[in-house]
C-alpha positions as CSV (number, residue, x, y, z in Angstrom):
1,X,0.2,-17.2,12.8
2,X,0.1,-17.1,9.2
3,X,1.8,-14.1,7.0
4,X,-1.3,-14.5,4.8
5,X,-4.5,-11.3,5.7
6,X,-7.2,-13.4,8.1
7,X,-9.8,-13.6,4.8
8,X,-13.0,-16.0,5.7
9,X,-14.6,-15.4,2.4
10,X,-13.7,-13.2,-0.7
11,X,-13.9,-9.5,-0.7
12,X,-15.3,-8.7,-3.5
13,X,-15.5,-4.8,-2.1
14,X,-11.7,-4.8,-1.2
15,X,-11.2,-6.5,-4.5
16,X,-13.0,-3.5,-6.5
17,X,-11.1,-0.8,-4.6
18,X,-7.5,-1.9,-5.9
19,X,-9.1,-2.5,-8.9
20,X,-10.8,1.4,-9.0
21,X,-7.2,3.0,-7.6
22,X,-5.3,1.2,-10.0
23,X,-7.7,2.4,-12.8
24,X,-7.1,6.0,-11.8
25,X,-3.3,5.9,-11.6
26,X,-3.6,4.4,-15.1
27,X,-2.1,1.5,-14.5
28,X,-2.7,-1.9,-16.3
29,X,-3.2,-4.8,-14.3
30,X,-0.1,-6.0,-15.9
31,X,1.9,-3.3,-15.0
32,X,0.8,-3.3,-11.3
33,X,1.5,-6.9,-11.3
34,X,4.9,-6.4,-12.4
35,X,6.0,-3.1,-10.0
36,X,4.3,-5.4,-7.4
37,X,6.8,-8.5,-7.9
38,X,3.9,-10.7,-8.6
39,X,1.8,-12.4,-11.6
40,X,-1.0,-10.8,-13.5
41,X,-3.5,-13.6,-12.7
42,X,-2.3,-12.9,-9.0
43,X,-3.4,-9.9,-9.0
44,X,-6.4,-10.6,-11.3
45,X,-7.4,-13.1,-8.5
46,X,-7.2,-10.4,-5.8
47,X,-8.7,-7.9,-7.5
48,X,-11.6,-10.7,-7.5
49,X,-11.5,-10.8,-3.7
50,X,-9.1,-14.0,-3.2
51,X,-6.7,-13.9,-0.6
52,X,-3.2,-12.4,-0.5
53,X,0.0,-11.9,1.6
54,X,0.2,-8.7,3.8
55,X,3.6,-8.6,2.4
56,X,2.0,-8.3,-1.4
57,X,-0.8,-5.6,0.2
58,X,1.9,-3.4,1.3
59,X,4.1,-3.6,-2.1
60,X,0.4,-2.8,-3.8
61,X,-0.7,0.1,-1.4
62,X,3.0,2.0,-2.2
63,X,2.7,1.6,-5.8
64,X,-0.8,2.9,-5.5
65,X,0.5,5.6,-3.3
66,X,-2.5,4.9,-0.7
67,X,-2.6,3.2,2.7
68,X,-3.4,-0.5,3.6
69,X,-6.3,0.9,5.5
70,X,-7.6,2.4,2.2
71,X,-7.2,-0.8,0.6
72,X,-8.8,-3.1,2.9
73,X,-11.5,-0.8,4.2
74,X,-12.2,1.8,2.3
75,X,-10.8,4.7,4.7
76,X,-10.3,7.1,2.2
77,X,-10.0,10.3,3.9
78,X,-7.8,13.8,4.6
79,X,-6.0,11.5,7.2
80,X,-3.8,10.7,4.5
81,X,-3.3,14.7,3.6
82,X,-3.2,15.4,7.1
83,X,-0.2,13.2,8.0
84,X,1.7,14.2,4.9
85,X,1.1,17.8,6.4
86,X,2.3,16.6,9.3
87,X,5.4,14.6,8.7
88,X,6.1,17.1,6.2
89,X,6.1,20.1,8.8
90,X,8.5,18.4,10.8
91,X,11.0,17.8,8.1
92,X,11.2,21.9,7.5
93,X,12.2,21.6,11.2
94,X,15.2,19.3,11.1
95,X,18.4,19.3,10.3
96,X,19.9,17.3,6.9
97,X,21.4,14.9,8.9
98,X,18.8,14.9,11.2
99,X,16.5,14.0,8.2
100,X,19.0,11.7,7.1
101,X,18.7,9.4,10.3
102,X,15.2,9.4,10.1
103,X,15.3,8.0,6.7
104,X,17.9,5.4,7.6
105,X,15.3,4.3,10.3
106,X,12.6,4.4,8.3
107,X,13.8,2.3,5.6
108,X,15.2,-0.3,8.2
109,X,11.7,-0.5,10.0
110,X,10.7,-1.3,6.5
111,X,13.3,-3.9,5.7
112,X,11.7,-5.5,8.8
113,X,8.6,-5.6,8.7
């Protein structure tokens, strides 16, 4: 199976929606481009609907501090909030070095996937 999101024609709606968050964080499309590890007519292209890597998604959904989901589909929503809430909740219950494993598995999950 291709790495590359299963895209039969452009998304121009997904397109617009990267294009609208990175407007509101204030970010040039060169600048996103760059914090993204990609080229500005990359993103220009994908901001135009044109297909992408998930790995590329994910890099732009944590520099746009939003979910993939939010990205793709347009699920913007308290879910977000809510699991912030959440996760953050249970981090006033642990430990340091409880919180300190979590974030060791965390980041290797990351380095994974």
């Amino acid at each position: 199976m291709s790495s590359k999101a299963q895209i039969s024609k452009k998304d121009y709606e997904r397109g617009l929606r990267i294009a609208d968050r990175r407007k509101e964080m204030g970010l040039l499309q060169d600048e996103l481009a760059h914090r993204v590890g990609i080229g500005r007519q990359a993103l220009s292209a994908i901001e135009n609907g044109g297909d992408f890597k998930v790995s590329v998604l994910r890099k732009i959904a944590v520099v746009l501090n939003c979910s993939t989901d939010e990205l793709l589909y347009g699920v913007f929503s308290s879910i977000n909030e809510e699991m912030q809430d959440n996760i953050m909740n249970e981090l006033k219950r642990m430990s340091k070095d409880e919180i300190k494993k979590w974030l060791y598995m965390l980041r290797a999950v990351n380095d994974i996937s």
